[in-house]
C-alpha positions as CSV (number, residue, x, y, z in Angstrom):
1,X,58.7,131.2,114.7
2,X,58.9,131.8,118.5
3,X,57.3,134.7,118.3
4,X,54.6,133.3,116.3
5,X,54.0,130.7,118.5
6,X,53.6,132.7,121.8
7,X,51.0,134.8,119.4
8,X,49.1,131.5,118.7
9,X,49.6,130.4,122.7
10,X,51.2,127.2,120.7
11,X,54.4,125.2,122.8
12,X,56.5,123.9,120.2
13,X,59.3,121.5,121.1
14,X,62.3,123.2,120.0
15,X,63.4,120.5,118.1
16,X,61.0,121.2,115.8
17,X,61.7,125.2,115.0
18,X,63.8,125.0,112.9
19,X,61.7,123.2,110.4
20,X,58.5,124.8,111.4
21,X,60.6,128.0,110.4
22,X,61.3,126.7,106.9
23,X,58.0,125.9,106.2
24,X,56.7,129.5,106.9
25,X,59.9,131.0,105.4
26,X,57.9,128.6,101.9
27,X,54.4,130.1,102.8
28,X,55.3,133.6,103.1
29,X,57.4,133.4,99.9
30,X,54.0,132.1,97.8
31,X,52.4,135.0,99.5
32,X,54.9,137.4,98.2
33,X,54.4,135.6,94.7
34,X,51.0,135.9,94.7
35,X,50.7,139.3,95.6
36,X,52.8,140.7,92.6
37,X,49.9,138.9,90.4
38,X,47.9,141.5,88.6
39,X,44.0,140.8,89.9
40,X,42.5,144.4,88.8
41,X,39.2,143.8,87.5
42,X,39.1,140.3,89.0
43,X,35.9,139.4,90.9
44,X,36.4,138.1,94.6
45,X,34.9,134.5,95.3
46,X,34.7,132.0,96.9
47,X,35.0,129.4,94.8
48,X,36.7,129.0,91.7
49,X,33.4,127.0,90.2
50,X,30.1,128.8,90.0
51,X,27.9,127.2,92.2
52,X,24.1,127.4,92.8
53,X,23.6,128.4,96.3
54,X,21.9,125.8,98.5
55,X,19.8,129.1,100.5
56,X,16.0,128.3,100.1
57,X,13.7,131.8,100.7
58,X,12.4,132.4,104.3
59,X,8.7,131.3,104.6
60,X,6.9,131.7,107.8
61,X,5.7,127.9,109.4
62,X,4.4,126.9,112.2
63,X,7.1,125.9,115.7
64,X,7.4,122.7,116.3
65,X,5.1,121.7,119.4
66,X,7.3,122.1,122.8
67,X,5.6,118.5,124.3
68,X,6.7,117.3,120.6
69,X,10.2,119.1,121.0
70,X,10.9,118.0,124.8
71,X,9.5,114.5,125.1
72,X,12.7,112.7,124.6
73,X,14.4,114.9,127.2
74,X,16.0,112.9,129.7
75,X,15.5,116.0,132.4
76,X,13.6,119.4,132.1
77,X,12.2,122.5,133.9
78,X,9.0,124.0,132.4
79,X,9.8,123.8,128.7
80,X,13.7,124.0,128.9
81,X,16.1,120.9,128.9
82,X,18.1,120.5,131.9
83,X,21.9,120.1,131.2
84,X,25.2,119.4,133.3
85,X,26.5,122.5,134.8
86,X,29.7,122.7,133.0
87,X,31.5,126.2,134.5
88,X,31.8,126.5,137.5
């Protein structure tokens, strides 16, 4: 679980291994059970419900207007909003 952890750049108060280890110890054993299922000829989803897709087909429209687009900026340069610098 350590090791994990470190992977993850995760601090886990050591208090707390030992039942963090359990419960991966449980979720590596369902793995293990699910892998000896037999899924040949199984199609990969998903989602276990069909389910129309909610994709609509790409038309061409017109661009919104940029004066339309930018006139509830609170700041901008040309046609760009102007944001905090936030890295230095």
């Amino acid at each position: 679980m350590e090791h994990v952890a470190h992977l993850a750049r995760l601090r886990i108060p050591s208090d707390q291994i030992e039942m963090l280890t359990g419960q991966m110890n449980q979720i590596l054993s369902y793995m293990e059970k699910l892998g000896e299922l037999d899924t040949e000829g199984v199609e990969p989803t998903s989602h276990p419900v069909p389910l129309p897709t909610a994709w609509r087909e790409d038309e061409v429209k017109a661009s919104l207007d940029p004066e339309k687009a930018l006139a509830n900026a609170p700041e901008r340069a040309d046609q760009f909003v102007v944001v905090p610098k936030v890295i230095e």
